[in-house]
Biotite code that builds the C-alpha atoms (Angstrom):
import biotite.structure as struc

atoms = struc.array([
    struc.Atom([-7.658, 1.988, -21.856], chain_id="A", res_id=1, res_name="UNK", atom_name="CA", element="C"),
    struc.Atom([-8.326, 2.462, -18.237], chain_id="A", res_id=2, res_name="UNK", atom_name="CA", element="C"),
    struc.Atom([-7.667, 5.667, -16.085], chain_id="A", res_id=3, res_name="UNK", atom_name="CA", element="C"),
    struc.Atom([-8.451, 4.001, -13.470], chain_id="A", res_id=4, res_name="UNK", atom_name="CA", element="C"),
    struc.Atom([-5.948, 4.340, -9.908], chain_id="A", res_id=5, res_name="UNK", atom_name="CA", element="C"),
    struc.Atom([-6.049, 0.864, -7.732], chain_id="A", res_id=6, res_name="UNK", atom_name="CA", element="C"),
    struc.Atom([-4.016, 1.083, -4.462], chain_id="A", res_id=7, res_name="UNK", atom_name="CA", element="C"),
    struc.Atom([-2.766, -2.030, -2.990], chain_id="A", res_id=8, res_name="UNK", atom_name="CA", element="C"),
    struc.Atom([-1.851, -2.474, 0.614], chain_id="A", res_id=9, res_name="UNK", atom_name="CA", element="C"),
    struc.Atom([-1.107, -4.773, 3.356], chain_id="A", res_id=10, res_name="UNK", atom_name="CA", element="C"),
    struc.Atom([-2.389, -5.000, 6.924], chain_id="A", res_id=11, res_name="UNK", atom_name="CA", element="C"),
    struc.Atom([-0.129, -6.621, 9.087], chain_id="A", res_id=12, res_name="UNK", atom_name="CA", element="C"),
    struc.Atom([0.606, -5.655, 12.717], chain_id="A", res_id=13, res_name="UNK", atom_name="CA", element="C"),
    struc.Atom([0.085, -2.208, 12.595], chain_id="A", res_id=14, res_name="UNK", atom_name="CA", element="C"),
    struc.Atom([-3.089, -0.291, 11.115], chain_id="A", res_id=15, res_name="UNK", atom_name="CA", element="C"),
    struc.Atom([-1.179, 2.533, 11.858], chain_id="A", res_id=16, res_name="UNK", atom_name="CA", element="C"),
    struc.Atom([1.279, 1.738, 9.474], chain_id="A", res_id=17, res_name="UNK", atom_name="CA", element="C"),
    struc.Atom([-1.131, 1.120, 6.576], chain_id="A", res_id=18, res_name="UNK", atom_name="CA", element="C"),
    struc.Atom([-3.036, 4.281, 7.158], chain_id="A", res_id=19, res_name="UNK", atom_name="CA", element="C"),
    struc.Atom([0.044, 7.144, 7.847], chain_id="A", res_id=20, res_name="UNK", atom_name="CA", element="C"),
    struc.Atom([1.244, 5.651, 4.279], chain_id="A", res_id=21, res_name="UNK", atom_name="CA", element="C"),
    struc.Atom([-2.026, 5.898, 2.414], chain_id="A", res_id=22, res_name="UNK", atom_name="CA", element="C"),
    struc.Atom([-2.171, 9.626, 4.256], chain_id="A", res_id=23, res_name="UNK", atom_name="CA", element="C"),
    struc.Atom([1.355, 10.296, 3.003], chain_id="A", res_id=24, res_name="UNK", atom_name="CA", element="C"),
    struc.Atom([0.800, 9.297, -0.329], chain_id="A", res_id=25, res_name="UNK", atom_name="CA", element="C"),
    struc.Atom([-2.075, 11.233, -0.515], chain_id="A", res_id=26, res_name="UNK", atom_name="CA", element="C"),
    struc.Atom([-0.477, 14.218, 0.329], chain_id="A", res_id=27, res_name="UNK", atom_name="CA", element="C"),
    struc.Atom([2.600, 14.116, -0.727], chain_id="A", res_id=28, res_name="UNK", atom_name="CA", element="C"),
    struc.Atom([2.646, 12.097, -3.813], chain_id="A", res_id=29, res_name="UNK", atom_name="CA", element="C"),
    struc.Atom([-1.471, 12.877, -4.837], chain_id="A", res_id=30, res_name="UNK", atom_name="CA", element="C"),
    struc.Atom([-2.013, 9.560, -6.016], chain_id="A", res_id=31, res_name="UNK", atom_name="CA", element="C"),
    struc.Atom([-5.675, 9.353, -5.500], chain_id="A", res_id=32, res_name="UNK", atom_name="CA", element="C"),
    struc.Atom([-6.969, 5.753, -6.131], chain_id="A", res_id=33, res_name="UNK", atom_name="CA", element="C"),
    struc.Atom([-10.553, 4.817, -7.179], chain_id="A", res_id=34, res_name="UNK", atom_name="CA", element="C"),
    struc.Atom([-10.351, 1.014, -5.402], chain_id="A", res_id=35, res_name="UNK", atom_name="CA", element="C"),
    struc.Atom([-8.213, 0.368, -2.454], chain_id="A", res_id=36, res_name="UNK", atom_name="CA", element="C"),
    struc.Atom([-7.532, -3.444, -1.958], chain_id="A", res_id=37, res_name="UNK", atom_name="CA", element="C"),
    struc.Atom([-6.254, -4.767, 1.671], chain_id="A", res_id=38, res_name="UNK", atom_name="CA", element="C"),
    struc.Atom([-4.326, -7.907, 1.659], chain_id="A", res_id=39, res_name="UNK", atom_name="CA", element="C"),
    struc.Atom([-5.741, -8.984, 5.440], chain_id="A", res_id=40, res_name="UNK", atom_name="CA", element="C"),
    struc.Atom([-4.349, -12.017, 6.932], chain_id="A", res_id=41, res_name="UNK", atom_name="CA", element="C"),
    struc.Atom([-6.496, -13.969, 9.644], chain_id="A", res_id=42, res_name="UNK", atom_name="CA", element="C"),
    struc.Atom([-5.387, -12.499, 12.766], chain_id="A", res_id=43, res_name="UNK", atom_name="CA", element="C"),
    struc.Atom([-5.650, -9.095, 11.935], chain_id="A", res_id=44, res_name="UNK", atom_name="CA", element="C"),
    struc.Atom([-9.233, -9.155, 10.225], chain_id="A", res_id=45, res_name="UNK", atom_name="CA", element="C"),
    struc.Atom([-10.406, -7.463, 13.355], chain_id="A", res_id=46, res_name="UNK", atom_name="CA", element="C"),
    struc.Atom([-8.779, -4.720, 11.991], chain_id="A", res_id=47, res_name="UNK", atom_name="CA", element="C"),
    struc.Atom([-10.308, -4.191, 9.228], chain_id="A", res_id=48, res_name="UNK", atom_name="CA", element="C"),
    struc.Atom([-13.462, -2.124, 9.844], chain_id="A", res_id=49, res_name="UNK", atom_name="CA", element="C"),
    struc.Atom([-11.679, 0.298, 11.729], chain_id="A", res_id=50, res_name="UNK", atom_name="CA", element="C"),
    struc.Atom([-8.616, 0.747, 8.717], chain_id="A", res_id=51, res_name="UNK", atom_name="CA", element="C"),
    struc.Atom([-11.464, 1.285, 5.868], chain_id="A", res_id=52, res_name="UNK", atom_name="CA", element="C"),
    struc.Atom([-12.672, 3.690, 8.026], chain_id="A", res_id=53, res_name="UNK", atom_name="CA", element="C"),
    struc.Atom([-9.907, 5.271, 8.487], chain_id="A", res_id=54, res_name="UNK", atom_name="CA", element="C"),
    struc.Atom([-9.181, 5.073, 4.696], chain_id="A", res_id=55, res_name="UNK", atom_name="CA", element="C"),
    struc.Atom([-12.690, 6.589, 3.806], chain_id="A", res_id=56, res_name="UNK", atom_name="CA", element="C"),
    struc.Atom([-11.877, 9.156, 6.480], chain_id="A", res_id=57, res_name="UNK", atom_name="CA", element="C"),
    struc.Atom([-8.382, 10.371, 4.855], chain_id="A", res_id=58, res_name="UNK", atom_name="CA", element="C"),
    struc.Atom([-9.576, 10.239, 1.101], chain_id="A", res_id=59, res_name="UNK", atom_name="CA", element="C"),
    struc.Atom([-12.423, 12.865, 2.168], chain_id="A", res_id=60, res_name="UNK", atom_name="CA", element="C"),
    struc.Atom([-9.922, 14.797, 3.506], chain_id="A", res_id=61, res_name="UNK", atom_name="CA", element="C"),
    struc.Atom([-8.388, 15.099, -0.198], chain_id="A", res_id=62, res_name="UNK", atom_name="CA", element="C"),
    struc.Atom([-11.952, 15.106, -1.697], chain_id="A", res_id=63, res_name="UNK", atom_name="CA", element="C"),
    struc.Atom([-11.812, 11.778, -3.234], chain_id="A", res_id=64, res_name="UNK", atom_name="CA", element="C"),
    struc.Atom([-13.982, 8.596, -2.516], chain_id="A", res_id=65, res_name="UNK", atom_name="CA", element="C"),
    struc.Atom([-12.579, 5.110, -3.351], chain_id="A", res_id=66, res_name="UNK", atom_name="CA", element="C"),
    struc.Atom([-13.952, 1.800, -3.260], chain_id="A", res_id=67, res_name="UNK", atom_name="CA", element="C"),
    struc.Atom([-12.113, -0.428, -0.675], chain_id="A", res_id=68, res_name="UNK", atom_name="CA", element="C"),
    struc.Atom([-12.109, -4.284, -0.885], chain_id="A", res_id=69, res_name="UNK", atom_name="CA", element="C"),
    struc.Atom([-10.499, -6.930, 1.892], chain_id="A", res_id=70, res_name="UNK", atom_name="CA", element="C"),
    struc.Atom([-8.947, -9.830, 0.713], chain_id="A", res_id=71, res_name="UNK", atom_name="CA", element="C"),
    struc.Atom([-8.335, -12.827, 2.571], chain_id="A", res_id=72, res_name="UNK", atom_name="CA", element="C"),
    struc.Atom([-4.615, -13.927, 2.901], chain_id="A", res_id=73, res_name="UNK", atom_name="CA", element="C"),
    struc.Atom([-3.735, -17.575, 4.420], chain_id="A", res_id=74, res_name="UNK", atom_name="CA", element="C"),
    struc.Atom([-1.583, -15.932, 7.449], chain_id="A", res_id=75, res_name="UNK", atom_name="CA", element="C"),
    struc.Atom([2.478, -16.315, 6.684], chain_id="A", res_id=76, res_name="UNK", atom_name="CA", element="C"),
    struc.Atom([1.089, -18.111, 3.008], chain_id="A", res_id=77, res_name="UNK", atom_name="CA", element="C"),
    struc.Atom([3.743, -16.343, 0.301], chain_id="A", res_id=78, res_name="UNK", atom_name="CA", element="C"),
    struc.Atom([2.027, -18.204, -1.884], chain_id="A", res_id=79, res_name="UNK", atom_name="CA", element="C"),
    struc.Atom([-1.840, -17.428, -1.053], chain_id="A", res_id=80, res_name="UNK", atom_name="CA", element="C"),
    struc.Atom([-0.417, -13.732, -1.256], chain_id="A", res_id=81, res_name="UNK", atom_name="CA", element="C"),
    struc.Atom([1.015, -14.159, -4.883], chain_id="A", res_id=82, res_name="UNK", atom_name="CA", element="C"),
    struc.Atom([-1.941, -16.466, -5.948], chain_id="A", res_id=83, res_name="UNK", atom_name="CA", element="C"),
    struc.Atom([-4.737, -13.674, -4.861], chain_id="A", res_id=84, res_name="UNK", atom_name="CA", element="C"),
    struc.Atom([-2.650, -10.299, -4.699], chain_id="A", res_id=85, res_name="UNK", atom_name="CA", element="C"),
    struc.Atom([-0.151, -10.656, -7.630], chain_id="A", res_id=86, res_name="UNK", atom_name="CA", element="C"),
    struc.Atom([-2.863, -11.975, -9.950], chain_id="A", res_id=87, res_name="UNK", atom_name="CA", element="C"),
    struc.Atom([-4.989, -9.441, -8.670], chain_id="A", res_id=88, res_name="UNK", atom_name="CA", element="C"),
    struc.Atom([-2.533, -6.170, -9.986], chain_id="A", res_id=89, res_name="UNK", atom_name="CA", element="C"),
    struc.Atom([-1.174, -8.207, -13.350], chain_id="A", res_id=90, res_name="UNK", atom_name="CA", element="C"),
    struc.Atom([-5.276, -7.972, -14.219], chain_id="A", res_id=91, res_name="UNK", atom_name="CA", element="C"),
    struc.Atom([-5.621, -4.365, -12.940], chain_id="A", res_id=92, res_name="UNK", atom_name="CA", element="C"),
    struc.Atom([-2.255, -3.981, -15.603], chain_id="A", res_id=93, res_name="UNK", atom_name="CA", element="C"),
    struc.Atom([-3.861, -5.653, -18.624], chain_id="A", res_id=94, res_name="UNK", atom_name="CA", element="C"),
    struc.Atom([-7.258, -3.638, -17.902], chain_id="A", res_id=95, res_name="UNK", atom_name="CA", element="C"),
    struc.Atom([-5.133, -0.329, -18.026], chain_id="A", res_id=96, res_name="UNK", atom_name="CA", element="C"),
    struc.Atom([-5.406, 0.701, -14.549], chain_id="A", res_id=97, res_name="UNK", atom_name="CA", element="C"),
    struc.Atom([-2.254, 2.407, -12.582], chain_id="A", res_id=98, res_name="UNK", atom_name="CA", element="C"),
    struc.Atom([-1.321, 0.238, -10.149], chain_id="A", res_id=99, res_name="UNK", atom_name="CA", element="C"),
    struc.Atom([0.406, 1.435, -6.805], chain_id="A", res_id=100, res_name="UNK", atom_name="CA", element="C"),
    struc.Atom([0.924, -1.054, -4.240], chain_id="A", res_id=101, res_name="UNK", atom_name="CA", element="C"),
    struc.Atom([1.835, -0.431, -0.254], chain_id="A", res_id=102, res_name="UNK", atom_name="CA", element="C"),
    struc.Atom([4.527, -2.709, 1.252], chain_id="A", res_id=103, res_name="UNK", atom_name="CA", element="C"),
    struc.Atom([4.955, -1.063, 4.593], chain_id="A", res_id=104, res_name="UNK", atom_name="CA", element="C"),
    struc.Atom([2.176, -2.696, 6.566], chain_id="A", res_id=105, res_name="UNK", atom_name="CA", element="C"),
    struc.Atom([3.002, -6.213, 5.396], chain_id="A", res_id=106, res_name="UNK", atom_name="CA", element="C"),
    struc.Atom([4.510, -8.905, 7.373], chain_id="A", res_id=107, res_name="UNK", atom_name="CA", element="C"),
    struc.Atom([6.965, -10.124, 5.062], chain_id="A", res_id=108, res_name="UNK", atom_name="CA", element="C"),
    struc.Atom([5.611, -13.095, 4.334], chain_id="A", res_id=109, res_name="UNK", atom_name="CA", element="C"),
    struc.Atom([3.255, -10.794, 2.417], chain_id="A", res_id=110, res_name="UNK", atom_name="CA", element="C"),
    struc.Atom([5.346, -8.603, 0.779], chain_id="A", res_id=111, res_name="UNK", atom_name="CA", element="C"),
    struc.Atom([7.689, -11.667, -0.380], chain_id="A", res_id=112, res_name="UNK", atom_name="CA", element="C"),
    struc.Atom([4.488, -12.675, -2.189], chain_id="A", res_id=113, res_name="UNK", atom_name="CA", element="C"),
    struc.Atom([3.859, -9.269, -3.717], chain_id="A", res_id=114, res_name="UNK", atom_name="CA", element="C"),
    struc.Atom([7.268, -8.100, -4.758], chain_id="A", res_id=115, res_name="UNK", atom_name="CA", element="C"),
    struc.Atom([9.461, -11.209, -5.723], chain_id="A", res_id=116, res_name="UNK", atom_name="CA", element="C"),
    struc.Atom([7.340, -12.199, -9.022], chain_id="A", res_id=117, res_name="UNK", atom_name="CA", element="C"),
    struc.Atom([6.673, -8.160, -9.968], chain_id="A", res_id=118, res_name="UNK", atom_name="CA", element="C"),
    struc.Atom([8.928, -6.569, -12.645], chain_id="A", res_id=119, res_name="UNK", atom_name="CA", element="C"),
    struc.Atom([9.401, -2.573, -12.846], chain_id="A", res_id=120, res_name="UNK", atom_name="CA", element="C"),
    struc.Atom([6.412, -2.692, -15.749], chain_id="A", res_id=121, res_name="UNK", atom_name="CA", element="C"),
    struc.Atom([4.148, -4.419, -13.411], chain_id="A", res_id=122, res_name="UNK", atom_name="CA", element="C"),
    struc.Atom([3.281, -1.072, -11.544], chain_id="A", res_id=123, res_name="UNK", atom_name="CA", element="C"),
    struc.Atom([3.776, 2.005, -11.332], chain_id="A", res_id=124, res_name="UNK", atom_name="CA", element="C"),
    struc.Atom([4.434, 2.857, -7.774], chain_id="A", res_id=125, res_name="UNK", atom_name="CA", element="C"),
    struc.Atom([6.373, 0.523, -4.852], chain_id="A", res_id=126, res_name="UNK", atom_name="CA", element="C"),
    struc.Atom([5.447, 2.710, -1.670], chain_id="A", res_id=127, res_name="UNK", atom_name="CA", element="C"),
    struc.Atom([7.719, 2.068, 1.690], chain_id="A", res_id=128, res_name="UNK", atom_name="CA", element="C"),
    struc.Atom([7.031, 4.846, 4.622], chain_id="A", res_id=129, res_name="UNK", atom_name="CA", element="C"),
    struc.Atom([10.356, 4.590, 6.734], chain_id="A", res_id=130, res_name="UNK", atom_name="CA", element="C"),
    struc.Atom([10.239, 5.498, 10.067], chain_id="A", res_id=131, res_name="UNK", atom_name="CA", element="C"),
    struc.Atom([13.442, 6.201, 11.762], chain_id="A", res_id=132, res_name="UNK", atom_name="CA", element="C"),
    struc.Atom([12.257, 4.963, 15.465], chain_id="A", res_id=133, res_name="UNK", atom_name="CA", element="C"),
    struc.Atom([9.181, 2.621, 16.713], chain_id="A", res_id=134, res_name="UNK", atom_name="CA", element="C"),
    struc.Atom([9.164, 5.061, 19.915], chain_id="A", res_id=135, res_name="UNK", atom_name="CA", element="C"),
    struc.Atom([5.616, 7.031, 19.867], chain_id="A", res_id=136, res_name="UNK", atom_name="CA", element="C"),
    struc.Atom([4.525, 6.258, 16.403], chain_id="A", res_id=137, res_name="UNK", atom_name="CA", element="C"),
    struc.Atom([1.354, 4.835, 16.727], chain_id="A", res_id=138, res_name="UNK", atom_name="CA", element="C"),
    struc.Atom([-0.421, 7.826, 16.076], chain_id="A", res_id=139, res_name="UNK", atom_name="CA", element="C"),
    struc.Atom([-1.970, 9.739, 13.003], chain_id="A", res_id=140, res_name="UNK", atom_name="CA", element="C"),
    struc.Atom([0.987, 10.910, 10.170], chain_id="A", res_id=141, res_name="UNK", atom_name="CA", element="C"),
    struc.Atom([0.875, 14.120, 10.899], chain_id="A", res_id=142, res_name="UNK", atom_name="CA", element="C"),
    struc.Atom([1.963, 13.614, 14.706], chain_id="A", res_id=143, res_name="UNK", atom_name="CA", element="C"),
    struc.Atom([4.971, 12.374, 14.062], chain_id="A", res_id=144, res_name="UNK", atom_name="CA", element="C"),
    struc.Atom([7.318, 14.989, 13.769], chain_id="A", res_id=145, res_name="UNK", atom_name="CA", element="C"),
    struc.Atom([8.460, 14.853, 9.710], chain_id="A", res_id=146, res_name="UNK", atom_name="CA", element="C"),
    struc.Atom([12.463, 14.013, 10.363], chain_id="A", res_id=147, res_name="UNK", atom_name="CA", element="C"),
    struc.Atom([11.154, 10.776, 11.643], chain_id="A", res_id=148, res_name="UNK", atom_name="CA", element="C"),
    struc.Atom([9.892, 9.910, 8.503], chain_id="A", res_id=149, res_name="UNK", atom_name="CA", element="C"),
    struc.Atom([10.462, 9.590, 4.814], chain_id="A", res_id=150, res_name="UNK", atom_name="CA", element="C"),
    struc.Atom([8.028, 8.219, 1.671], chain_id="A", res_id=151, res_name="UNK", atom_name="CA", element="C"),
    struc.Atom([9.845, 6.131, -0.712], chain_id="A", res_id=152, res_name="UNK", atom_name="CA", element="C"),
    struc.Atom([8.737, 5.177, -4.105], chain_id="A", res_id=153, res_name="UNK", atom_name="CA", element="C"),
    struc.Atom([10.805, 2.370, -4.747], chain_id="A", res_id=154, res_name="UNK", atom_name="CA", element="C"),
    struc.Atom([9.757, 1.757, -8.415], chain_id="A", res_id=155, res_name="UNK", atom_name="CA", element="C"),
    struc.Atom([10.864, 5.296, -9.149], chain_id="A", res_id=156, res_name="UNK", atom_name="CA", element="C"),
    struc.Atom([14.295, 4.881, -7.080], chain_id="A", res_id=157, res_name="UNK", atom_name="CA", element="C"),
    struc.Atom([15.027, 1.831, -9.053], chain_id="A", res_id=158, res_name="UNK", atom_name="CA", element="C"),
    struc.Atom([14.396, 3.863, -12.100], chain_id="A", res_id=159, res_name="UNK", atom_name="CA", element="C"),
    struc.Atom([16.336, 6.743, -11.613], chain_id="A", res_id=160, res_name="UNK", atom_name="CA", element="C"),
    struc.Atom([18.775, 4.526, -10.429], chain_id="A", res_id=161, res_name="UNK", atom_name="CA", element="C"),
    struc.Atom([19.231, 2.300, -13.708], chain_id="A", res_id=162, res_name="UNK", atom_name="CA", element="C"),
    struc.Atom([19.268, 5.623, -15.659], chain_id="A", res_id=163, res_name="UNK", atom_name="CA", element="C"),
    struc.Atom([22.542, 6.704, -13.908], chain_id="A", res_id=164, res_name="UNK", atom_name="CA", element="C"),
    struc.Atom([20.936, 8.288, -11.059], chain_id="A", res_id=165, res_name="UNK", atom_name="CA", element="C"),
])
């Protein structure tokens, strides 16, 4: 059985958005993955460089040092997204591996691939950073002042939530 930690995320408009999430969960949750993988559709492949920097740059921070892989997403494809991304985490799950997965980046044509064919057992953490205003926030987490801002972990909402709360 596997120990290890995959994180899965989605770049979409914002790099900011998939970085201030990886950087919350890292502090606040200390879920320190071993491979990253970035769902990356075409237009935003540009991106990329600069968000596995970034990535590298924040998992120093908290003394860890993951592997990070792109993966190609047909742009707006739910179906490319399941085919590659869903596949992807039910074989990290049959290997052993925890399996966290990042929806806030995603255009959701992306995350409708990732999250309408999971079940609860498919993973063990659904992260969604809310932001309460789009003024100023494209900046690192910790400049944005905390009550703009709240990690969820939907997986363990829906949990607590079937056990009565």
């Amino acid at each position: 059985m596997s120990s290890e930690r995959v994180y899965v995320s989605l770049l979409g408009r914002s790099a900011w958005a998939l970085l201030n999430t990886y950087y919350a969960v890292a502090r606040e949750v200390r879920y320190f993955p071993d491979r990253v993988y970035i769902a990356v559709e075409a237009p935003y492949q540009n991106q990329t460089d600069h968000v596995v920097e970034g990535l590298h740059a924040i998992s120093a921070h908290f003394g860890f040092s993951p592997e990070v892989e792109c993966i190609p997403v047909a742009q707006g494809d739910m179906i490319d997204v399941y085919l590659k991304v869903y596949n992807l985490i039910t074989a990290k799950r049959k290997e052993g591996c925890r399996v966290a997965i990042d929806i806030t980046p995603g255009r959701k044509s992306t995350v409708s691939g990732v999250l309408l064919p999971i079940k609860l057992n498919d993973v063990d953490h659904v992260f969604y950073l809310e932001i309460s205003t789009t003024d100023g926030v494209a900046k690192p987490y910790q400049m944005i002042p905390k009550q703009y801002h709240k990690l969820h972990d939907f997986k363990a909402e829906a949990v607590r939530a079937g056990n009565g709360g």
